[in-house]
Residue frames relative to the residue before (quaternion, step in Angstrom):
aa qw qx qy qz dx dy dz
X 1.0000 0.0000 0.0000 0.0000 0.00 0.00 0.00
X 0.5823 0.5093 -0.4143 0.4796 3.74 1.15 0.15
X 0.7116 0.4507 -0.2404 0.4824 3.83 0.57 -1.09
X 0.5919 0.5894 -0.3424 0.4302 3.52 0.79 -1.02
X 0.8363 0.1926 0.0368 0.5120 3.40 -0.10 -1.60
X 0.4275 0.5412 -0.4098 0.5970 3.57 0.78 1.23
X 0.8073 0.0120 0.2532 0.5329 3.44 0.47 -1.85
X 0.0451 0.8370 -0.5427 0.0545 3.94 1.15 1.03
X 0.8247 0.2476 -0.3633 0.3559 3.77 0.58 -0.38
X 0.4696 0.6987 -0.3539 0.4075 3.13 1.21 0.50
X 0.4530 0.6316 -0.2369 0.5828 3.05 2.26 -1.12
X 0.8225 0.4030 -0.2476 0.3158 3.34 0.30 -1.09
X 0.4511 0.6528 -0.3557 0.4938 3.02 1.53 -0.55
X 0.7487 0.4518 -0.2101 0.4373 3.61 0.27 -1.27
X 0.6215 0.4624 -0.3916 0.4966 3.48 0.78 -0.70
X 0.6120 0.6287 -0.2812 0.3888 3.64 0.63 -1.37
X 0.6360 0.6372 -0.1481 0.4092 3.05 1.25 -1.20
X 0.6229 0.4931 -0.1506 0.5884 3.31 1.43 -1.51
X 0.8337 0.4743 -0.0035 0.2830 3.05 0.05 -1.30
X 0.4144 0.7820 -0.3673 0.2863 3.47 2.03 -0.38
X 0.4718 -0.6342 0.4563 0.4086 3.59 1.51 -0.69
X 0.4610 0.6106 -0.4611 0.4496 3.61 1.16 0.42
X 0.6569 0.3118 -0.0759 0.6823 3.54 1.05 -0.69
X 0.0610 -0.7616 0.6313 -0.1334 4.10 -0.44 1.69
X 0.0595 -0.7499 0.6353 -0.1746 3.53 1.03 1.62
X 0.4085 -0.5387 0.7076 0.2055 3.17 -2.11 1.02
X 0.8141 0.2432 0.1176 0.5140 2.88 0.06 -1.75
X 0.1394 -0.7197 0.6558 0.1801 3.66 -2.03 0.30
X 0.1802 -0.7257 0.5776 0.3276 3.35 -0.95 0.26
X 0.5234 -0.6793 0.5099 0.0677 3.39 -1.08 0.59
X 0.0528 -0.6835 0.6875 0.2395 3.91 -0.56 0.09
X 0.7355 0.4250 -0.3703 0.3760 3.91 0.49 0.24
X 0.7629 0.3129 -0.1614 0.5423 3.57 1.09 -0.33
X 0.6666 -0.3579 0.4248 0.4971 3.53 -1.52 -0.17
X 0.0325 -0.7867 0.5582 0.2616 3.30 -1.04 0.82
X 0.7705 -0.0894 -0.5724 -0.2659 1.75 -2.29 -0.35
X 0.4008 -0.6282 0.5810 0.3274 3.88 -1.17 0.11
X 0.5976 -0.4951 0.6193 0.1199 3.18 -1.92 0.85
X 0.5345 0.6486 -0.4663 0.2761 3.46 -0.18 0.90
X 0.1028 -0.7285 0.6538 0.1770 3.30 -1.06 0.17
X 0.8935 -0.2245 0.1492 0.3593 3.54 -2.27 0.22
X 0.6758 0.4859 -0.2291 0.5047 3.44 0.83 -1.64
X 0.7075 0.4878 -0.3155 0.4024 4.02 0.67 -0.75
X 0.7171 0.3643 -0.2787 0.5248 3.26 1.03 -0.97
X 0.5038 0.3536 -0.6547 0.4388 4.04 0.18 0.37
X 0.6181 0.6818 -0.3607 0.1516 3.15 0.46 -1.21
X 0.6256 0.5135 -0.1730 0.5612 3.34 1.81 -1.22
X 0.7217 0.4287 -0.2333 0.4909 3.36 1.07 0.43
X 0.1868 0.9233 -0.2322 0.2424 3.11 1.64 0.44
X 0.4115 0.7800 -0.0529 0.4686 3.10 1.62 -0.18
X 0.8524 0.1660 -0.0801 0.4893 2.65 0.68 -1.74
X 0.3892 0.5650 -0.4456 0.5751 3.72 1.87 0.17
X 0.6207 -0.5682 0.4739 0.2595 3.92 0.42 -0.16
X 0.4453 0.8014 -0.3569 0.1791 3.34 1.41 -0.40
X 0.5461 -0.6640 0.3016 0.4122 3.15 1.51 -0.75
X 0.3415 0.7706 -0.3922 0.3685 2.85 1.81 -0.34
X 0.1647 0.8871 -0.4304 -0.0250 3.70 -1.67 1.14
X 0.6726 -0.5706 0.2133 0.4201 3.31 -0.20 0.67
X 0.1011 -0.8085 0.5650 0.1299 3.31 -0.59 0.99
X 0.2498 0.8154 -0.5134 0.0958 3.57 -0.51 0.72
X 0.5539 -0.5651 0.4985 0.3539 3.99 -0.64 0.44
X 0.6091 -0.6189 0.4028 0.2895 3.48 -1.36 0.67
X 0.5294 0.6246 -0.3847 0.4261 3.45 1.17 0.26
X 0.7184 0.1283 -0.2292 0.6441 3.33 1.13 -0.64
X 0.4280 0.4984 -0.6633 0.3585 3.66 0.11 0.69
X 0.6433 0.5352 -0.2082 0.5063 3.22 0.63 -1.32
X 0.5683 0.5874 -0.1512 0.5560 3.73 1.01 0.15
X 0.7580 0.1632 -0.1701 0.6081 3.20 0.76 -1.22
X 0.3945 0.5649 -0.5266 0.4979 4.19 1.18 0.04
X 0.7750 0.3288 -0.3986 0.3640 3.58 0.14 -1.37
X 0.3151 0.7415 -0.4302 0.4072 3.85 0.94 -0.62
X 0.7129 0.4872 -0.1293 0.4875 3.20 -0.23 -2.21
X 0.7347 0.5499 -0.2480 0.3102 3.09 0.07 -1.20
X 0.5569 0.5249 -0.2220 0.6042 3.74 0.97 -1.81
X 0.7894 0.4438 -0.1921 0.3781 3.87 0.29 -1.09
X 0.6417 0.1635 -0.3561 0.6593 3.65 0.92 -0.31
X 0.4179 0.6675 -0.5086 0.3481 4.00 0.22 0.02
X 0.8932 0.0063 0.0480 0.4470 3.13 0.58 -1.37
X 0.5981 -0.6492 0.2154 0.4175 3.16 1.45 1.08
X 0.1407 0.9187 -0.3393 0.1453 3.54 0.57 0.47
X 0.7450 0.0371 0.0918 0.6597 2.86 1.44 -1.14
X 0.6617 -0.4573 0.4019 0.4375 3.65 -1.31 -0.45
X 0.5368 -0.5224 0.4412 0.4942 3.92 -0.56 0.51
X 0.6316 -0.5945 0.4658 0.1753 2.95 -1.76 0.25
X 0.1850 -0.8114 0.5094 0.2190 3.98 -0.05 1.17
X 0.9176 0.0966 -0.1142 0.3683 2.93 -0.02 -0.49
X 0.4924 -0.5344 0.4081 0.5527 4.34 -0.45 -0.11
X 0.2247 -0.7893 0.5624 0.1012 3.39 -1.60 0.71
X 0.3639 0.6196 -0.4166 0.5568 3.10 1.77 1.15
């Protein structure tokens, strides 16, 4: 929710990139989660769904919204990143 909605066609680029079917990945490893994950091309755009417009949204409890706001927040506060295009709710 920081790269997406900061830098969506860049996202898409990169996914597009991943995901072109030149690379028939099982699995990803991750510097942010447990690795590795079970997935393949079609799963990971899919987790990015959003940025294709699809409607696709984050589902997450008010602890970590309230998390990712303060995030956001620290980041457009103190210039950190690019502004935010689009909502990541």
């Amino acid at each position: 929710a920081f790269a997406d909605e900061r830098s969506p066609e860049e996202t898409r680029a990169w996914v597009n990139g991943i995901t072109s079917g030149e690379w028939p990945f099982e699995r990803i490893i991750s510097a942010h989660f447990a690795s590795p994950i079970r997935s393949n091309p079609k799963e990971l755009r899919s987790a990015f769904g959003a940025v294709y417009g699809d409607g696709t949204q984050l589902t997450l409890d008010e602890a970590d919204w309230a998390a990712l706001d303060d995030l956001n927040k620290l980041i457009e506060d103190n210039k950190l990143g690019s502004p935010l295009k689009m909502s990541y709710r």
